[in-house]
Backbone as CSV, one residue per row, in Angstrom:
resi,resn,N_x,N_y,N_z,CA_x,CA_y,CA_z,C_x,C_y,C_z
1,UNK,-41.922,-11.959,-13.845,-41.984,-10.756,-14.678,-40.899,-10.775,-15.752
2,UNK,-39.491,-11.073,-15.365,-38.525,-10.915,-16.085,-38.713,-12.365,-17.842
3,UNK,-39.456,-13.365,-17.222,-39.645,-14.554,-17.943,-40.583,-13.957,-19.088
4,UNK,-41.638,-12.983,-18.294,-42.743,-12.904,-19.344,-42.323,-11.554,-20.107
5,UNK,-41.323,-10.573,-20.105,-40.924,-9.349,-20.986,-40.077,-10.376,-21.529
6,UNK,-39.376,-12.053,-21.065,-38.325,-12.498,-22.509,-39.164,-12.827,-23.630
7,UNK,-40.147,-13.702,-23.013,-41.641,-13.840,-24.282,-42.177,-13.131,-24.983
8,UNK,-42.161,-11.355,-24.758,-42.880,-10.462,-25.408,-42.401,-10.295,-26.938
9,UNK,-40.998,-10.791,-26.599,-39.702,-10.136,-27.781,-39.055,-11.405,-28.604
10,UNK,-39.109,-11.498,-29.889,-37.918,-12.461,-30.630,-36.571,-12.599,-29.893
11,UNK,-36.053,-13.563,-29.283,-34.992,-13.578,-29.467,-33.313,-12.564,-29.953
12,UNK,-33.801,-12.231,-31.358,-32.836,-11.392,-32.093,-33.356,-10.050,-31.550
13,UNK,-34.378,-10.015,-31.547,-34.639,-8.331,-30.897,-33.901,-7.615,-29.765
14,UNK,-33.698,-9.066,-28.736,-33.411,-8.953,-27.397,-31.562,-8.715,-27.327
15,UNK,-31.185,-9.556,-28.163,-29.496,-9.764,-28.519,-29.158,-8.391,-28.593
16,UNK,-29.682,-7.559,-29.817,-29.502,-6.429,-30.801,-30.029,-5.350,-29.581
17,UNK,-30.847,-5.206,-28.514,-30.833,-4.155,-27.141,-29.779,-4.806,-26.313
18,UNK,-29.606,-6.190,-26.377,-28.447,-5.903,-25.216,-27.241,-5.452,-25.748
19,UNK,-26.874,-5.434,-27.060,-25.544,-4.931,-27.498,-25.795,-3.166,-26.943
20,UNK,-26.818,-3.150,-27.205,-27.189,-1.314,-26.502,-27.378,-0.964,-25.106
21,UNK,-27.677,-1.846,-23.724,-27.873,-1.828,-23.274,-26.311,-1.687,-22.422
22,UNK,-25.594,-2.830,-22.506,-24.394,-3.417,-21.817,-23.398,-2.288,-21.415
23,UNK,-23.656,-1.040,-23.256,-22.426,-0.012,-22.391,-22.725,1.021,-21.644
24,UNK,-24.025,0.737,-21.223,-24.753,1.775,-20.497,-24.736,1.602,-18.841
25,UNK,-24.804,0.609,-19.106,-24.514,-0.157,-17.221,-22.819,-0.826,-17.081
26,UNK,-21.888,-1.039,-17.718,-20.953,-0.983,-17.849,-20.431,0.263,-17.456
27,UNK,-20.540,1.411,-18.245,-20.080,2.957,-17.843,-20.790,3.419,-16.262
28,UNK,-21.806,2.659,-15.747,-22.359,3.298,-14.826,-21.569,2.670,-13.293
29,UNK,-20.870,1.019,-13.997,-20.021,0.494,-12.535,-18.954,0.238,-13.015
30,UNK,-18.479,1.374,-13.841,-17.012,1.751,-13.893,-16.300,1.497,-12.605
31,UNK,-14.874,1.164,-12.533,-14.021,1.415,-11.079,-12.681,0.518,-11.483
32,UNK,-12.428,0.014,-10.465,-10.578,-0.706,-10.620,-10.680,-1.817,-10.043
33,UNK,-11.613,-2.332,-9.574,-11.648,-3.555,-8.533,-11.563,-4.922,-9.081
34,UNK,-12.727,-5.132,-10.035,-12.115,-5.884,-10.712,-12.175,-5.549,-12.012
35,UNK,-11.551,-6.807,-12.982,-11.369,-6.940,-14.412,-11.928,-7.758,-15.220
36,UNK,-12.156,-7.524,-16.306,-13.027,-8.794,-16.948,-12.023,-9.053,-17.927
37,UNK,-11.090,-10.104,-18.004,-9.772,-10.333,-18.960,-10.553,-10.348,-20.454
38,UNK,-11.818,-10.447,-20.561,-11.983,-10.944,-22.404,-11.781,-9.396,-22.672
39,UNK,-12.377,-8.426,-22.301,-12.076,-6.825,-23.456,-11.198,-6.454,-22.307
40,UNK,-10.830,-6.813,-21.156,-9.377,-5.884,-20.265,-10.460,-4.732,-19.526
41,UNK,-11.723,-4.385,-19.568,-12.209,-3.281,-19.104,-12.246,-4.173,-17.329
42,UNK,-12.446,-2.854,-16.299,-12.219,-2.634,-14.986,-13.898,-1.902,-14.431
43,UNK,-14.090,-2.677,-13.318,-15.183,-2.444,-12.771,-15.111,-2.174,-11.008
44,UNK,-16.143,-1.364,-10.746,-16.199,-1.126,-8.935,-16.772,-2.564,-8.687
45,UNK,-17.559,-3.440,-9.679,-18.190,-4.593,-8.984,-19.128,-4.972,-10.725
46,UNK,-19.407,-6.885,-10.323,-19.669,-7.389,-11.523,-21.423,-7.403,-11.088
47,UNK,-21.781,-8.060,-11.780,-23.629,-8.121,-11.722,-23.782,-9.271,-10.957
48,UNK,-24.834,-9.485,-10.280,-25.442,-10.959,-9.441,-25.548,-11.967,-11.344
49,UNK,-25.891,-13.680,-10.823,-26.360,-13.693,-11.895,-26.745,-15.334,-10.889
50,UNK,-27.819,-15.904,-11.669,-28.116,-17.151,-10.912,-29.279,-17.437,-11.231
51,UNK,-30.026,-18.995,-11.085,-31.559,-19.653,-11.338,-31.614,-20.013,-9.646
52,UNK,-31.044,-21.373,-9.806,-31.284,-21.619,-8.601,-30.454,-21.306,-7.077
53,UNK,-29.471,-20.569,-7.301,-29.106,-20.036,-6.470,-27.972,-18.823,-7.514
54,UNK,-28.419,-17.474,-6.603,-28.061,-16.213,-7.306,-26.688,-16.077,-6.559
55,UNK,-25.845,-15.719,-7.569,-24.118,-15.917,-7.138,-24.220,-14.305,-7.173
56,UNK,-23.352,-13.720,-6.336,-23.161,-11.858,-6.123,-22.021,-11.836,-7.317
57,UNK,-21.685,-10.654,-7.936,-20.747,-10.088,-8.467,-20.135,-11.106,-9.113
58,UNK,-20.260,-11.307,-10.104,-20.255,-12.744,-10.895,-20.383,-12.333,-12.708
59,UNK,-21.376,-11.402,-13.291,-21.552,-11.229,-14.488,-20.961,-9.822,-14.883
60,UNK,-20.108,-9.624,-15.574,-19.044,-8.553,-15.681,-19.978,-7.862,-16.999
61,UNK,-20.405,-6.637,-16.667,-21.335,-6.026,-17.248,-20.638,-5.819,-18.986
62,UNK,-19.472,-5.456,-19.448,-19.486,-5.247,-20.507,-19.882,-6.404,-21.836
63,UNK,-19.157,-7.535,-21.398,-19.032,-8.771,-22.359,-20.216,-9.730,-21.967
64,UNK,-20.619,-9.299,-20.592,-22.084,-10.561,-20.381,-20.913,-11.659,-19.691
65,UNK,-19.709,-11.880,-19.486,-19.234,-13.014,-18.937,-19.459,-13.486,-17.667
66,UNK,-19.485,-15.144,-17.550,-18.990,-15.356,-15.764,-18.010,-16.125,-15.926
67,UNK,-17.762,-16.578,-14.734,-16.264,-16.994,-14.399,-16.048,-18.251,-14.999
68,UNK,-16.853,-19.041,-16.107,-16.366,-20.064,-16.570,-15.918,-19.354,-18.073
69,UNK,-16.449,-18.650,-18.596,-16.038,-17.874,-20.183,-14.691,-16.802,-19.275
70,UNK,-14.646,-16.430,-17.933,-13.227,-16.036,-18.491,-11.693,-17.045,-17.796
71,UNK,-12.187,-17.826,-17.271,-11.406,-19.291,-17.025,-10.954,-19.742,-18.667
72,UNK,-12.124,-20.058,-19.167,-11.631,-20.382,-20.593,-11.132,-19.647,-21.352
73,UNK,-11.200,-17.872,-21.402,-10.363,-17.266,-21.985,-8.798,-17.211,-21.658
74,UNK,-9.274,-17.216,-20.077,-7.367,-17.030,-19.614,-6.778,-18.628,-20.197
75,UNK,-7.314,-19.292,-20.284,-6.576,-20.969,-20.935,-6.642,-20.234,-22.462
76,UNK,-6.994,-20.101,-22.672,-7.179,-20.313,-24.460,-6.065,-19.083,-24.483
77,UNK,-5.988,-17.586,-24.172,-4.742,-16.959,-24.349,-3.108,-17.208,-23.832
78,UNK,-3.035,-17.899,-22.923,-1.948,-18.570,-22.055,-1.402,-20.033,-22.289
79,UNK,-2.423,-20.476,-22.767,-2.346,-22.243,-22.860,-2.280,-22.583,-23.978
80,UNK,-2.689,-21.878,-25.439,-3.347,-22.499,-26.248,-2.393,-22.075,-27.557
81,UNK,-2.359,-22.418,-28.713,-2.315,-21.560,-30.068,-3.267,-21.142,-30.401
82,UNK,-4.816,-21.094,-29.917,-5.774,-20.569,-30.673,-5.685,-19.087,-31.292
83,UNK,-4.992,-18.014,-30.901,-4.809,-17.016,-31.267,-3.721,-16.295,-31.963
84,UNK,-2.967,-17.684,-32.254,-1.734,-17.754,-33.299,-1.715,-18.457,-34.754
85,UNK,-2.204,-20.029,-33.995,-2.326,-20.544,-35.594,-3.435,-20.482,-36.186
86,UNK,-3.100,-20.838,-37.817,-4.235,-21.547,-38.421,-5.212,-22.817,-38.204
87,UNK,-6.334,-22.523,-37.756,-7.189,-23.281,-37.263,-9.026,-23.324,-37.388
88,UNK,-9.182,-24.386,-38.453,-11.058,-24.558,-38.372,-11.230,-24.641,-36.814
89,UNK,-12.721,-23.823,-36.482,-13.163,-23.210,-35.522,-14.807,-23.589,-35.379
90,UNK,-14.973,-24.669,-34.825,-16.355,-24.988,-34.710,-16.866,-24.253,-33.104
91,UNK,-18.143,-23.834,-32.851,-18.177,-23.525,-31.445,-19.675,-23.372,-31.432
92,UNK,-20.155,-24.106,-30.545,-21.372,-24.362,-30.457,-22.151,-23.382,-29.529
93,UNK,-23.484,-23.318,-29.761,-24.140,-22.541,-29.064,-23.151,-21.026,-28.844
94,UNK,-23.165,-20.063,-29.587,-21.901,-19.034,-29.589,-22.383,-18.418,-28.175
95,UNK,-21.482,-18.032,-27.190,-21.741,-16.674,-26.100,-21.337,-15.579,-26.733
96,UNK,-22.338,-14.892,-26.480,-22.019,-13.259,-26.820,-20.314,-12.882,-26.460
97,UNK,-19.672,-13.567,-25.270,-18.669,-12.922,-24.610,-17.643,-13.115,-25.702
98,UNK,-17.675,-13.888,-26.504,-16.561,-14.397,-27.306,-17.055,-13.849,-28.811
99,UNK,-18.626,-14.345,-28.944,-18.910,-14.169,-30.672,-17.772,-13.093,-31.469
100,UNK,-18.111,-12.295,-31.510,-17.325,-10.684,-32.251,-16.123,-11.012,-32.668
101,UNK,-15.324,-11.459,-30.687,-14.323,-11.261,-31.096,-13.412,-12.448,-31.799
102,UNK,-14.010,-13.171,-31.569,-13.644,-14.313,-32.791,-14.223,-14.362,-34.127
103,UNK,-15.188,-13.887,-34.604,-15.265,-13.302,-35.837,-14.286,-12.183,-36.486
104,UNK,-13.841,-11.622,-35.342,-13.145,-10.607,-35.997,-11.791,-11.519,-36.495
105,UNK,-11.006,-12.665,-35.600,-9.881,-13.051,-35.380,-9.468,-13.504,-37.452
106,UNK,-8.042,-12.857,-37.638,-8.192,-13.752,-39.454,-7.525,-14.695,-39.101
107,UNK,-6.786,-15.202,-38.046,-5.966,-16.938,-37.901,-7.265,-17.552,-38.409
108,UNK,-8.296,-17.692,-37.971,-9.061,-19.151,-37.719,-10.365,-19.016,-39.093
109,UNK,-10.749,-20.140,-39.348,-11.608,-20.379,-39.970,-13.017,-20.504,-39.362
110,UNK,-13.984,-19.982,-38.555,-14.552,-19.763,-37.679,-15.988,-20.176,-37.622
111,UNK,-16.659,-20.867,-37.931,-18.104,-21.447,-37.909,-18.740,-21.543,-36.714
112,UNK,-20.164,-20.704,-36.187,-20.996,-21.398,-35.472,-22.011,-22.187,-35.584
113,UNK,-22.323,-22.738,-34.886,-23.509,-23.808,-34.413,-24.827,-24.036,-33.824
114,UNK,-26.100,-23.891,-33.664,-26.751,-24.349,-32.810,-28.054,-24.499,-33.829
115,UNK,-28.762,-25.371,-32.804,-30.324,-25.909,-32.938,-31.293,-24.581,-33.191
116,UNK,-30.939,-23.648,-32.317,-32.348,-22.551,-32.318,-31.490,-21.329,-32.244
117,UNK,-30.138,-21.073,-31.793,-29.934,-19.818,-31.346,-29.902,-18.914,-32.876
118,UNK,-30.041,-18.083,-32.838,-30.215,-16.813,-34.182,-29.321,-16.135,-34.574
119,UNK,-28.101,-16.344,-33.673,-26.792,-15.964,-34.337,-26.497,-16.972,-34.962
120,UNK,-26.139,-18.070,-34.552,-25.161,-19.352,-35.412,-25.176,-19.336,-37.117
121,UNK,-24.011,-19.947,-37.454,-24.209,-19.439,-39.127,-25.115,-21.108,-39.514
122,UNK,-24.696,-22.268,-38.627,-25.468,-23.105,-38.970,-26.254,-23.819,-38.069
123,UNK,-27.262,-24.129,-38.464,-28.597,-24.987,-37.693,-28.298,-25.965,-37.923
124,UNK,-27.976,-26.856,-36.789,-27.772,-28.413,-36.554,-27.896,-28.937,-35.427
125,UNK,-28.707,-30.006,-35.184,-28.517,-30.805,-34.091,-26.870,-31.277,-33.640
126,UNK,-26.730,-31.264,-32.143,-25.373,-31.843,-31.675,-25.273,-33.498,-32.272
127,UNK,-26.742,-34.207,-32.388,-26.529,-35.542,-32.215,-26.640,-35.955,-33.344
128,UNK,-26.135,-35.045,-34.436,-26.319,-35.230,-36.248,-26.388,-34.248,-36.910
129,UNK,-24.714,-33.625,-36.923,-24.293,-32.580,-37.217,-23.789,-33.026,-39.084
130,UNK,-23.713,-32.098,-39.373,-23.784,-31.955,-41.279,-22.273,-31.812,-41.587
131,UNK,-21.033,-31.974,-41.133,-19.837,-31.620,-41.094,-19.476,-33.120,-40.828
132,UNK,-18.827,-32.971,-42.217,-17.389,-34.569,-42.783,-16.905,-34.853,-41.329
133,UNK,-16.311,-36.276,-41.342,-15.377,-36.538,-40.496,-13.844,-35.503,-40.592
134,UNK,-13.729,-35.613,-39.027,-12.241,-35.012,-38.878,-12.046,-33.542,-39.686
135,UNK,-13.455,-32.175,-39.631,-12.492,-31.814,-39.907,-12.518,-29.629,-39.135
136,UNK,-12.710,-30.305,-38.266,-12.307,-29.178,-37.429,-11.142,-29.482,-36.258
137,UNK,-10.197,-28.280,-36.481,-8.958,-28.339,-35.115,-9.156,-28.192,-34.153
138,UNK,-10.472,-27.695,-33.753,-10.768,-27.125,-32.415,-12.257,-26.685,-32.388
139,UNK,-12.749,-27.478,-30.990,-14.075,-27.306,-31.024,-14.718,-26.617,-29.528
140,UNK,-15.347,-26.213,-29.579,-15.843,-25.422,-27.953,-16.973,-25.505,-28.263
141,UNK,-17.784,-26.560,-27.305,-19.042,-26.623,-26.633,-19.222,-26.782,-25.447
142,UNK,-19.625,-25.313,-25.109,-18.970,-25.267,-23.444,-21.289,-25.054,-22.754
143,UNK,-21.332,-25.543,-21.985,-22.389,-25.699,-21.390,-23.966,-25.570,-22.030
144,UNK,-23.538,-26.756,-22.848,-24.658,-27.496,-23.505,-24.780,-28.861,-23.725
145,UNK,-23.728,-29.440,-23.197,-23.885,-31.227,-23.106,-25.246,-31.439,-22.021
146,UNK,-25.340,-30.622,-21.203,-26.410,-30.894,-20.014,-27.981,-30.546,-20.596
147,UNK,-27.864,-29.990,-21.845,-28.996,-29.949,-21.784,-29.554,-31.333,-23.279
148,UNK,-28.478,-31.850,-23.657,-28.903,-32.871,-24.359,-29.242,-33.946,-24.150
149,UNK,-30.468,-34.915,-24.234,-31.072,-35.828,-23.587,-29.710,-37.183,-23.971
150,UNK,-29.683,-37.690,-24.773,-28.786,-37.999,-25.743,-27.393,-37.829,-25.646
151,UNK,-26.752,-37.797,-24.547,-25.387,-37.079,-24.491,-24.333,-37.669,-25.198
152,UNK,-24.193,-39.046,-24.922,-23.309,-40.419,-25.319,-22.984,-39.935,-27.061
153,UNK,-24.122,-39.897,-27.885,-24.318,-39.509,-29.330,-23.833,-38.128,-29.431
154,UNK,-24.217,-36.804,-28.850,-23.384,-35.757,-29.219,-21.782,-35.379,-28.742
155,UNK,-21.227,-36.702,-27.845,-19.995,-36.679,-28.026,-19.405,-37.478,-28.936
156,UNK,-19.690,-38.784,-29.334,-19.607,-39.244,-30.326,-19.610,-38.471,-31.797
157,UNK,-20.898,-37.609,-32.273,-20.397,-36.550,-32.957,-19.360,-35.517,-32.947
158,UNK,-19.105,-34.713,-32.035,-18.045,-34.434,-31.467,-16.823,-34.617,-31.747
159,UNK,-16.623,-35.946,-31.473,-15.162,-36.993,-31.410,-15.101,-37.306,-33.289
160,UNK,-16.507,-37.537,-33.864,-15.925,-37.914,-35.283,-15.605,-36.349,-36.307
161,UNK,-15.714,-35.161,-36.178,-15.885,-33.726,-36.593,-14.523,-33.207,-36.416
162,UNK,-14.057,-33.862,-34.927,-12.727,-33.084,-34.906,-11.473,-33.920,-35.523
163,UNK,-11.008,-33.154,-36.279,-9.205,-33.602,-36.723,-8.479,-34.392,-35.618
164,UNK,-7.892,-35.008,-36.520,-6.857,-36.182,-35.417,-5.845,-34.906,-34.808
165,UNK,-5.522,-34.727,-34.044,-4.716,-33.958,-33.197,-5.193,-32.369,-32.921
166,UNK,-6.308,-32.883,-33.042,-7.273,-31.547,-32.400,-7.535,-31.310,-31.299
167,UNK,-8.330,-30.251,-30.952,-8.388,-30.058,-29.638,-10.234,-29.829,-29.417
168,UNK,-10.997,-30.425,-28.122,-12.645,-29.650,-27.721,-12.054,-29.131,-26.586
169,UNK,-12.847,-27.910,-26.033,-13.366,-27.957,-24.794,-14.368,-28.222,-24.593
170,UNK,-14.921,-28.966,-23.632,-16.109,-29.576,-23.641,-16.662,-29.148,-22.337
171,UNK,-16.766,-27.596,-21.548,-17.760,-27.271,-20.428,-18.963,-27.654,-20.027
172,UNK,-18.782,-28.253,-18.785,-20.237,-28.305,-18.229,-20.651,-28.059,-17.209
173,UNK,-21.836,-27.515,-16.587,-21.788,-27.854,-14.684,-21.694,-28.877,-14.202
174,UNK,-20.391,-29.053,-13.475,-19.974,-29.922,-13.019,-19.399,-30.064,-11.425
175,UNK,-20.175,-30.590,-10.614,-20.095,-30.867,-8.952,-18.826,-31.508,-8.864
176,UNK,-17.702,-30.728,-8.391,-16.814,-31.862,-8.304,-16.905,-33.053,-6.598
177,UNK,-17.754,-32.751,-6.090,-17.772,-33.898,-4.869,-18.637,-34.626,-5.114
178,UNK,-19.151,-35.022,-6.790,-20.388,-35.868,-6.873,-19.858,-36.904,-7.820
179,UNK,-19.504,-38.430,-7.202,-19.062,-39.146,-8.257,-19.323,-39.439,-9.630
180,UNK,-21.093,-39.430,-9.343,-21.843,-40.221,-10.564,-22.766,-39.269,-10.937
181,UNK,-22.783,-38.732,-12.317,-24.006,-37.769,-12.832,-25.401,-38.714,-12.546
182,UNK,-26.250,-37.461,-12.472,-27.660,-38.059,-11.247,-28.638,-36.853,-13.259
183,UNK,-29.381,-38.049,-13.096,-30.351,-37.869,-14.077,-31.763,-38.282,-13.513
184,UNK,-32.931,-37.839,-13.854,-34.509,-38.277,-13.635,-35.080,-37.464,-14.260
185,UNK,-35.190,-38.713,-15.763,-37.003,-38.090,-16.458,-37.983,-37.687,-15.450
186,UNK,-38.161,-38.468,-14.258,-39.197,-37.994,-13.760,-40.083,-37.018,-13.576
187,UNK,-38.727,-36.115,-13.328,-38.878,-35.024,-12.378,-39.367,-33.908,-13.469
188,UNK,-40.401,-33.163,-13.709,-40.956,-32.610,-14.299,-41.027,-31.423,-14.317
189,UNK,-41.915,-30.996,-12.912,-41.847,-29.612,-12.607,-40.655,-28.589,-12.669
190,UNK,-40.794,-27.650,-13.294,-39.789,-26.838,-13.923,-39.444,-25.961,-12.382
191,UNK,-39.740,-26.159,-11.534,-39.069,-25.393,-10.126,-38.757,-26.293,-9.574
192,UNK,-38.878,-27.496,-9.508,-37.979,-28.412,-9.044,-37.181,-28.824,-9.832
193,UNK,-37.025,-28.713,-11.255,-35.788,-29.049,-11.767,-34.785,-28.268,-11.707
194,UNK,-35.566,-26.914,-11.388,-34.226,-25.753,-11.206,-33.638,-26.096,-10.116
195,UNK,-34.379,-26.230,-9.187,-33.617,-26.846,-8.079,-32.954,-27.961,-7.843
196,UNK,-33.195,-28.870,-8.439,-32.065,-30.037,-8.634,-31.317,-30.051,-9.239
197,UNK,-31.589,-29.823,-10.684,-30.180,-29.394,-11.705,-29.846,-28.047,-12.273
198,UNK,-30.131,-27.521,-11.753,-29.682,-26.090,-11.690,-30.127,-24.823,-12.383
199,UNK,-30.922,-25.491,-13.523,-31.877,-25.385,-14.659,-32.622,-25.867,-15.016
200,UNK,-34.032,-25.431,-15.044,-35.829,-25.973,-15.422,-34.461,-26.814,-17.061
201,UNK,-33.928,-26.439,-17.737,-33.728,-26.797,-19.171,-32.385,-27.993,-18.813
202,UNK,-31.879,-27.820,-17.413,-31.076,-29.020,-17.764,-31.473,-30.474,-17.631
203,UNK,-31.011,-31.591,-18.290,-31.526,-32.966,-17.963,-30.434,-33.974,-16.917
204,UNK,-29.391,-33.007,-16.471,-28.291,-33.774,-16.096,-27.641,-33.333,-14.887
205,UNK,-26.891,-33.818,-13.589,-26.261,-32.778,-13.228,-25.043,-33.541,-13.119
206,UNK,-23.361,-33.276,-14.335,-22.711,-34.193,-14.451,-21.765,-34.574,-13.107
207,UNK,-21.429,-35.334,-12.519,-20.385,-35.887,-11.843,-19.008,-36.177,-12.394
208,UNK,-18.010,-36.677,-11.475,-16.655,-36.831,-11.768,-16.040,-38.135,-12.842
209,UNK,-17.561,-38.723,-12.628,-17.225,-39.847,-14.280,-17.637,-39.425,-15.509
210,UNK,-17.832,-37.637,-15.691,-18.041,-37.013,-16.946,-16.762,-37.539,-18.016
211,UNK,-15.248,-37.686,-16.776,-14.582,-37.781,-17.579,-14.219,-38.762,-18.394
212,UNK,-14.883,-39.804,-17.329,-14.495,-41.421,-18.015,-15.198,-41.549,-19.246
213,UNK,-16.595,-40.933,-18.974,-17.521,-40.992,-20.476,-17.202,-40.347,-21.863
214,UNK,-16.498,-39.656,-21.242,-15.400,-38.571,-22.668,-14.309,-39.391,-23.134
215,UNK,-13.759,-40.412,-22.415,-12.391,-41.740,-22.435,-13.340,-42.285,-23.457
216,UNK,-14.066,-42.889,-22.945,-14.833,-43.793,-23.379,-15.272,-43.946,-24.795
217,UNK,-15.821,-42.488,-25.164,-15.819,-42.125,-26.386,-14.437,-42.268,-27.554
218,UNK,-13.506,-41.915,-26.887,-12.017,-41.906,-27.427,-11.554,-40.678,-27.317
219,UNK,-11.998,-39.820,-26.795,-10.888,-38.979,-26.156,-9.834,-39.373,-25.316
220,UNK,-8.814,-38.567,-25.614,-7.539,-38.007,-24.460,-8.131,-37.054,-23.931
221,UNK,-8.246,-37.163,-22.275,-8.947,-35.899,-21.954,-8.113,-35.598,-20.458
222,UNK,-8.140,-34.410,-20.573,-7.291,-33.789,-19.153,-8.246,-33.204,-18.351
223,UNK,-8.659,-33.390,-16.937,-9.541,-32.753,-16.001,-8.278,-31.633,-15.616
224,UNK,-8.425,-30.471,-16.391,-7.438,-29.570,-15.943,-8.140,-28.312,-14.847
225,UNK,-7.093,-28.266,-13.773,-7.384,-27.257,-12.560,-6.545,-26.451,-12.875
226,UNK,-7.133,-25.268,-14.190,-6.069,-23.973,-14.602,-6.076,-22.952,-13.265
227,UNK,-6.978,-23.221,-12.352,-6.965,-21.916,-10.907,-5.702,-22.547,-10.396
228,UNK,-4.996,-23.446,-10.313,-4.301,-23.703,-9.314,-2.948,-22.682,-10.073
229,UNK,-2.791,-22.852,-11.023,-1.640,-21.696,-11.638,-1.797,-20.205,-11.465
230,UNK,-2.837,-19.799,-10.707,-3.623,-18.539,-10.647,-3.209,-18.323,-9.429
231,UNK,-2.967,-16.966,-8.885,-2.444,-16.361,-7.877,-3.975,-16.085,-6.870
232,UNK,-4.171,-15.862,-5.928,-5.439,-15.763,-5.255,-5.784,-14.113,-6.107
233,UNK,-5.185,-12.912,-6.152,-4.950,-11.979,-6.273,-5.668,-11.757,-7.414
234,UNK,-5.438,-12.734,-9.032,-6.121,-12.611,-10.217,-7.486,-13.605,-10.106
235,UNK,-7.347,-14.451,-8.790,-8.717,-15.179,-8.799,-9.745,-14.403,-8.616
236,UNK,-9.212,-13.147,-7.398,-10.178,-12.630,-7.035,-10.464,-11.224,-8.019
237,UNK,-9.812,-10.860,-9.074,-9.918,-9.726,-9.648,-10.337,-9.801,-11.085
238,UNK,-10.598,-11.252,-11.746,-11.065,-11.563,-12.404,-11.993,-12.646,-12.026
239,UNK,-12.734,-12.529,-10.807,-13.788,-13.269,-10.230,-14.090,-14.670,-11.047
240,UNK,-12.785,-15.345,-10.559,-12.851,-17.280,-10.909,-13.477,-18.158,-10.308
241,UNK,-13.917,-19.372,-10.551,-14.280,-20.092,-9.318,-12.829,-20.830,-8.921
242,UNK,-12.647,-20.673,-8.354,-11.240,-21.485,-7.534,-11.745,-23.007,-7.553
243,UNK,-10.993,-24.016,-8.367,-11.659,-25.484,-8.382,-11.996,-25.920,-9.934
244,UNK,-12.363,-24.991,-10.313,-13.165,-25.298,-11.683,-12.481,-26.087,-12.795
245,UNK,-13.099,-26.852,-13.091,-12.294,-28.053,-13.856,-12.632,-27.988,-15.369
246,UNK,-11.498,-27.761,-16.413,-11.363,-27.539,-17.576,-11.772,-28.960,-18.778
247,UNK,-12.536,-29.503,-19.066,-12.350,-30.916,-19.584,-11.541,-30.177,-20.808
248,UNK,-10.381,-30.949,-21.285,-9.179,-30.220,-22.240,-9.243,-32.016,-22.781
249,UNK,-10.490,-32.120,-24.287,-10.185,-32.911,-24.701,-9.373,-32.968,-26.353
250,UNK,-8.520,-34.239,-26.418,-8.132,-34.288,-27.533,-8.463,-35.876,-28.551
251,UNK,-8.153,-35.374,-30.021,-8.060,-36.780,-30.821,-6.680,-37.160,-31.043
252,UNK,-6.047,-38.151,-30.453,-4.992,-38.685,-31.262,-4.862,-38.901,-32.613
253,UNK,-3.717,-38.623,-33.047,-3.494,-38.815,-34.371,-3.071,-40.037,-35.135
């Protein structure tokens, strides 16, 4: 049911009700329990959210976030200059949780990205993007490498876009007890792909040599565990996954 009311509607139609929708169920699980660090608002409890397996209290009703957009926020405000210096701002596939408020930000020079989505300011493929060498400081394409058939090539793009002493984050679902990313054209059926990779739309499910393949390319890349600096207390009140691994890549200069 929910698949066939997304079909009824454009895309942009759907964006433009949920900006209307969000503070309506937001105000309704008001409370103190937890927090959603991107706008600071406080909730009695977050939303379920899940394909192939539905995670409880997980989607923090105001911003639409889960615990990997606010993992990456608490790095990017704590860890980062992104919200100090001057910095070109590429970011692919935009999340609602962030769009705004990085449009609003005047440090950065701020461009989005994608193939189909209807916000982005530009339409481009990952694997032959329209942007000179070297020249964004910082890039965030956070959980969309998995759905590119082609992956090897849109990090390679990637790696030639960003400035020598730049910074990606490069998010993905990522198993950390699975050595080797497990791929099969085969597999067709869109309920068994949800069930294997986590998404009818993903082609991948990456393993722990995501990182070597990011080396490989020529990144410097850090498998960073920002939960371990995290108190159990803000894990659990800004609902983190405890484990979750940051790929924090860079270009040497």
């Amino acid at each position: 049911m929910f698949k066939f009311f997304l079909n009824l509607f454009p895309r942009t139609f759907l964006i433009r009700i949920s900006y209307l929708v969000r503070p309506l169920v937001a105000f309704f699980l008001r409370g103190d329990k937890y927090t959603d660090p991107i706008d600071g608002k406080s909730y009695r409890k977050f939303l379920p959210y899940g394909y192939a397996r539905v995670r409880e209290n997980v989607l923090a009703p105001g911003t639409l976030s889960l615990e990997r957009h606010r993992l990456f926020w608490l790095y990017l405000k704590n860890k980062t200059n992104f919200f100090t210096e001057n910095l070109k701002v590429l970011h692919f596939a935009p999340e609602q949780a962030f769009l705004r408020k990085f449009q609003r930000m005047e440090n950065i020079e701020y461009t989005t990205t994608d193939l189909n989505s209807p916000i982005a300011d530009v339409k481009a493929d990952i694997c032959n993007l329209p942007f000179k060498d070297s020249t964004y400081d910082f890039i965030i394409c956070n959980h969309v490498l998995e759905h590119i058939p082609d992956d090897t090539r849109a990090m390679q793009e990637l790696y030639r876009v960003l400035a020598p002493g730049g910074t990606a984050i490069l998010q993905v679902p990522l198993e950390n007890e699975r050595a080797v990313t497990f791929e099969d054209n085969t597999i067709t059926d869109q309920k068994e792909r949800t069930k294997i990779f986590g998404q009818y739309d993903h082609v991948r499910v990456y393993g722990m040599d995501y990182f070597d393949k990011l080396r490989s390319i020529g990144f410097d890349v850090e498998a960073l565990d920002y939960t371990t600096t995290m108190t159990n207390e803000d894990i659990q009140r800004y609902r983190i996954a405890r484990g979750e691994l940051l790929p924090i890549c860079k270009k040497s200069i």
